[in-house]
N, C-alpha and C positions, 0 to 999 in steps of 0.2 A: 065790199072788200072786208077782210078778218079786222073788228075793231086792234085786235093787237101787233095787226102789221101797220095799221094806220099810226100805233102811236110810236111805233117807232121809227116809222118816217118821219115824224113829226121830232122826237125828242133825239133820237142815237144821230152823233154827228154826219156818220158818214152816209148814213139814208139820209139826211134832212138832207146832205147836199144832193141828191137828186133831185129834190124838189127847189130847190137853193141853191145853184153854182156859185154862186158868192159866198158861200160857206166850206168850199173846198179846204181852205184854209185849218180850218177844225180838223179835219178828217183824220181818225186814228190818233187822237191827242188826248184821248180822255185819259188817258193809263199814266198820260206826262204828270198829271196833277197830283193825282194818288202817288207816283212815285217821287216828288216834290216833297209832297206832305209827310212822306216816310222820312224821307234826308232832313227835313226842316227838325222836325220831331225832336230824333237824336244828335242832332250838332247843336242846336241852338241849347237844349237841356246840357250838353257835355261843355258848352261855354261856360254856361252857368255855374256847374259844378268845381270846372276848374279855377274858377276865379276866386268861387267860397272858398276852395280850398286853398289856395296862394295865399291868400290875402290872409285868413287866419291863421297859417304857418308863419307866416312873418312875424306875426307879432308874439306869437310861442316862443319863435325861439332870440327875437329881440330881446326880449325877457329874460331870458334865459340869458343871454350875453348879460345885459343889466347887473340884473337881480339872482346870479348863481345857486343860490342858497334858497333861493324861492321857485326854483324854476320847477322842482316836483310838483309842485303846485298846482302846475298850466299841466302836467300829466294826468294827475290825479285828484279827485274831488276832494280829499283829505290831505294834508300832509303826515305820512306815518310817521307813531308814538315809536318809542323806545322798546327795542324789542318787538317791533311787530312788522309787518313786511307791508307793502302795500298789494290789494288785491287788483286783478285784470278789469274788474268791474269797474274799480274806480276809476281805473286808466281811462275808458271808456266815458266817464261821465266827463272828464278833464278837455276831452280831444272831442267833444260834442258839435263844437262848429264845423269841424273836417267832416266827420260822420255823418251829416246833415246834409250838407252843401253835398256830396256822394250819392245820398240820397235821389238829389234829382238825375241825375244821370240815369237813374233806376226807371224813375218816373218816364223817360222821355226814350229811354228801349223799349221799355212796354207798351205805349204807343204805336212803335215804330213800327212793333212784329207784328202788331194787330194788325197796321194799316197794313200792311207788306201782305198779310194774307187775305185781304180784301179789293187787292189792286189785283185788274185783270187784263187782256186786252181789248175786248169787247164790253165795255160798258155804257152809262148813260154818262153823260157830263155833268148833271147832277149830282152821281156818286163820287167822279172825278174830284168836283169842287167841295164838296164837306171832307173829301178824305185832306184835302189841303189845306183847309181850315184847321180841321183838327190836328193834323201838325204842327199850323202855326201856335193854333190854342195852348198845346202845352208845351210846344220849346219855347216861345216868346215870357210865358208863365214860370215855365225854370229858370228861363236867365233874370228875368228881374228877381227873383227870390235868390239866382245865387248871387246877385250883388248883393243885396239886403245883409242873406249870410256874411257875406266877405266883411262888408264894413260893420255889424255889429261885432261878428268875428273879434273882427282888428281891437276896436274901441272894446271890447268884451274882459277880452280878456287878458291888456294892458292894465284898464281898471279893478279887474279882481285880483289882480297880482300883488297890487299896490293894499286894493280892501278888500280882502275874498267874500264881505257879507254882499258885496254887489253881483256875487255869482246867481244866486237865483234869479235876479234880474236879469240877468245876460240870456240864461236862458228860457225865459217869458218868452225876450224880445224875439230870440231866436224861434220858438215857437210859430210865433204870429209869422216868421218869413218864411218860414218852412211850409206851412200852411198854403201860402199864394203858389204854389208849385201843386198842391195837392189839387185846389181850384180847376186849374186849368186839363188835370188830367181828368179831373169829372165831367167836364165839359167837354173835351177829345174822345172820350167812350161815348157819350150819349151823340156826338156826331158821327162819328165811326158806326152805332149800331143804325143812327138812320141811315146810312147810307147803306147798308144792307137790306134792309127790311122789305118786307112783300110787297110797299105797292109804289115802288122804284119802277120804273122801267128797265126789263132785259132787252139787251142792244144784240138782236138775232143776227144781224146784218151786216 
């Protein structure tokens, strides 16, 4: 017999249950995985995101309740001199927690669309399960980073409000979380590309 019909009796669900009636159960499910690992992807990274972002809205604009007079502040990396306006750039470096935590959401669609064009209906179970890995890989990896965010967020930039030299610290820490989202999407490509790869089993059957 064709060694390559042999191995896909052997590996593709729905041939091994000819050899296997007890594995009926599989049959036509490998596509379930991969499109698992798509959904996991993007909800679990848009958790994430949404949480960084709340959590360091609150404290922007507790501040801003607070400390009125300071509250440009939590906008902008500077607070503008006399006579001079504040630029968009700065706005941007002020609102850096929000920015961030957004970020993953980024991280965890690109994922998504990858896995989504690599899910098929005829596959092996092999590819089925790394493409749901790599789902979990990086949505699991964005939501712990958008807590991270969220709560240095909060604690961030309450404390620079009060002593702005603590801002470049705020954003180290932020850094280092934003990071553990980057992680996980490194690892969700390099699972995602094995699951393609040439010496996968094609599921003819």
């Amino acid at each position: 017999m064709d060694p390559i019909i042999i191995a896909n009796l052997d590996r593709c669900p729905p041939a091994r249950a000819i050899l296997h009636p007890g594995e009926l159960l599989t049959r036509g499910r490998q596509s379930f995985f991969g499109a698992m690992g798509c959904a996991f992807a993007i909800i679990l990274a848009t958790i994430g995101a949404s949480y960084g972002t709340a959590r360091s809205a609150v404290a922007i604009f507790s501040c801003g309740v607070l400390r009125p007079e300071r509250f440009m502040q939590n906008t902008y990396a500077h607070p503008p001199t006399r006579g001079t306006t504040p630029s968009t750039v700065d706005g941007v470096h002020r609102r850096l927690c929000a920015v961030m935590a957004q970020i993953l959401s980024i991280y965890g669609l690109v994922a998504s669309v990858i896995i989504a064009n690599k899910v098929k209906e005829k596959m092996a179970a092999h590819a089925g399960f790394l493409q749901l890995g790599a789902g979990l890989a990086v949505g699991l990896c964005c939501l712990a980073a958008g807590f991270a965010i969220g709560v240095v967020g909060d604690a961030g930039v309450r404390a620079s409000t009060q002593q702005p030299r603590l801002y470049v610290g705020m954003v180290l820490i932020l850094i280092f979380a934003e990071v553990l989202g980057l992680y996980g999407v490194v690892v969700s490509i390099l699972m995602i590309t094995r699951s393609a790869s040439s010496d996968v089993t094609t599921c003819l059957y």
